[in-house]
C-alpha positions as CSV (number, residue, x, y, z in Angstrom):
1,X,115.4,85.9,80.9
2,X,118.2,83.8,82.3
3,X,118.5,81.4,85.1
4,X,121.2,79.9,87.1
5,X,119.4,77.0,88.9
6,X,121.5,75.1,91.6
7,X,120.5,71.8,93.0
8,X,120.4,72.2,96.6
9,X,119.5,70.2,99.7
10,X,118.6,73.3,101.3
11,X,119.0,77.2,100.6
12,X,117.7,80.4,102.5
13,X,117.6,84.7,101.7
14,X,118.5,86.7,104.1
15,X,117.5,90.5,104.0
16,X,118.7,92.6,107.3
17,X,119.5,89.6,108.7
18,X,116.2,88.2,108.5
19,X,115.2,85.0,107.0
20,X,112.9,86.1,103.9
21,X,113.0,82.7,102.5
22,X,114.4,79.1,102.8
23,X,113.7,75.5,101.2
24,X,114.7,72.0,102.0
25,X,115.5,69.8,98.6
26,X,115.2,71.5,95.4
27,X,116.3,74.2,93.3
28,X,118.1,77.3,94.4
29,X,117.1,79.9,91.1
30,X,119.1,82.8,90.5
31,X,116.6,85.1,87.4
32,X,117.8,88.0,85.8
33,X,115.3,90.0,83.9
34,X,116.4,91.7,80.4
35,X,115.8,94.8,78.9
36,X,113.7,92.4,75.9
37,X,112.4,90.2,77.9
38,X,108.2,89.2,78.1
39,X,105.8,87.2,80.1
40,X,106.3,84.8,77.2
41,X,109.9,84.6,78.2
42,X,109.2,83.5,82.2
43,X,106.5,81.4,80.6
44,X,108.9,78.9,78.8
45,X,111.6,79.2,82.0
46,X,108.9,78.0,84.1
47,X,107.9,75.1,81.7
48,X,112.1,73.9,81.3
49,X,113.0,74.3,85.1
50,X,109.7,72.0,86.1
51,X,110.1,69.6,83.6
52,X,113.6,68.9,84.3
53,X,114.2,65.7,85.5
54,X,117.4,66.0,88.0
55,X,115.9,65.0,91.3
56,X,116.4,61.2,91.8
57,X,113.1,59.4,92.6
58,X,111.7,56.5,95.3
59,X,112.6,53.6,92.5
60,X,115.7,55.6,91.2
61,X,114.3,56.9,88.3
62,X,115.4,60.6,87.6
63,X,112.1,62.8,88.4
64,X,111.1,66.4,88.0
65,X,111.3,68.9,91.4
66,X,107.4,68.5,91.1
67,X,107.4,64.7,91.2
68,X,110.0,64.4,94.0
69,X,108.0,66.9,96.2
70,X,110.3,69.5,96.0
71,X,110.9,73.2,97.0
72,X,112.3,76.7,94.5
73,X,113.9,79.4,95.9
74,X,113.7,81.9,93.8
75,X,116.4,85.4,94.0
76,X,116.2,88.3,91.5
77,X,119.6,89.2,89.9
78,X,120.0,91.2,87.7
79,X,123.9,91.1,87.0
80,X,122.9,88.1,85.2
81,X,123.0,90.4,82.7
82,X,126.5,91.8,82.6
83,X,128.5,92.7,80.2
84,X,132.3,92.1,80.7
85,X,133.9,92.4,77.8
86,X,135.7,96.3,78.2
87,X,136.7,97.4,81.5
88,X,137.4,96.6,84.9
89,X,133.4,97.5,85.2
90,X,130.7,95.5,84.1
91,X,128.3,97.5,82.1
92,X,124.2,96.7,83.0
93,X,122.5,98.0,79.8
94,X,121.5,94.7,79.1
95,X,119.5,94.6,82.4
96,X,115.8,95.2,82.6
97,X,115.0,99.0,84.5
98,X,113.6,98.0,88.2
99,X,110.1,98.6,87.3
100,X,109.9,96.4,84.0
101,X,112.7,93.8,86.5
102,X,110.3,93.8,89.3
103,X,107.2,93.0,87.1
104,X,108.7,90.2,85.3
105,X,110.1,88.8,88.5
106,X,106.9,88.8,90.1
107,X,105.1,87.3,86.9
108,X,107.3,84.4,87.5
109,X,107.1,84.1,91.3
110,X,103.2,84.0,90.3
111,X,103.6,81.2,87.5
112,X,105.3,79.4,90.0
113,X,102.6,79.7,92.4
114,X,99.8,78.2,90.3
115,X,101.3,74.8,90.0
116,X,100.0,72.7,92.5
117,X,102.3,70.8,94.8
118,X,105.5,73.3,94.8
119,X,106.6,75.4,97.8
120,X,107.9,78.0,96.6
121,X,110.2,81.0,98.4
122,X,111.7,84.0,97.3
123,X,114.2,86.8,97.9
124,X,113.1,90.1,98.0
125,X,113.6,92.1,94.6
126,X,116.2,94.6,94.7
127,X,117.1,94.0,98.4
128,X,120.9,93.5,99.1
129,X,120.6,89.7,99.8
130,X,122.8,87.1,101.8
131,X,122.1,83.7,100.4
132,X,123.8,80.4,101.8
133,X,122.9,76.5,100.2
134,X,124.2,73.6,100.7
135,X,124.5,72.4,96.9
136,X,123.7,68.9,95.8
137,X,125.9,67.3,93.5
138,X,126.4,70.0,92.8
139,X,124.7,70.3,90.1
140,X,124.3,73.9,88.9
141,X,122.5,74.1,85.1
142,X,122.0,77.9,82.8
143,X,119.3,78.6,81.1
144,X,118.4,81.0,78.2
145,X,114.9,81.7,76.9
146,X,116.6,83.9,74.5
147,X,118.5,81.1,73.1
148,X,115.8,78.8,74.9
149,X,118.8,76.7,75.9
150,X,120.1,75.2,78.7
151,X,124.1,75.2,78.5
């Protein structure tokens, strides 16, 4: 699973011009799900994006999204995953199918969900999306659960 997570002081989802989703301060998360991707792999990208420590704190420590009373947006995308190597087209193999994409996406939406004191939002999954933020920083960060790194 990979995630582009973007520091934002606010972010919303449109699908057919309607407002599906929107945050004030936090993180703007863009997931792709891959074809070898598990629960196990959502699992450890929800433990790395809620113990990051990026949000700056009432006595100027750095803090966690959860500690600063944050918000996640969270958008499906799956061209996370493509391969640009050959071509003038990007190649998808490495992309989950929609139904194993959709499962994993909603496994993580769900994680998300248990933690108390997050609001959470999210795009819809395999909607054509318009998303606009207003970055912070900006600080945009990568992370691989494959690699279980954050580049």
């Amino acid at each position: 699973m990979k995630a582009v997570l973007q520091k934002v002081r606010s972010a919303r989802v449109r699908v057919d011009r309607e407002i599906v989703g929107a945050i004030e301060r936090g993180w703007l998360i863009y997931l792709g799900v891959g074809s070898d991707d598990h629960s196990a792999d959502a699992d450890w990208l929800i433990r790395r994006i809620l113990a990051l420590r990026m949000f700056r704190g009432a006595d100027g420590d750095d803090v966690s999204v959860l500690e600063v009373g944050g918000n996640l947006l969270v958008v499906s995308q799956f061209t996370l995953f493509a391969n640009c190597r050959k071509g003038g087209k990007p190649s998808w193999h490495r992309a989950a199918e929609p139904t194993k994409g959709e499962a994993l996406y909603q496994y993580f939406l769900e994680g998300l969900r248990a933690r108390e004191g997050l609001t959470l939002a999210a795009g819809k999954f395999g909607a054509m999306m318009e998303v606009e933020s207003i970055n912070d920083g900006p600080v945009t960060l990568l992370l691989d659960s494959r690699s279980k790194s954050g580049k």
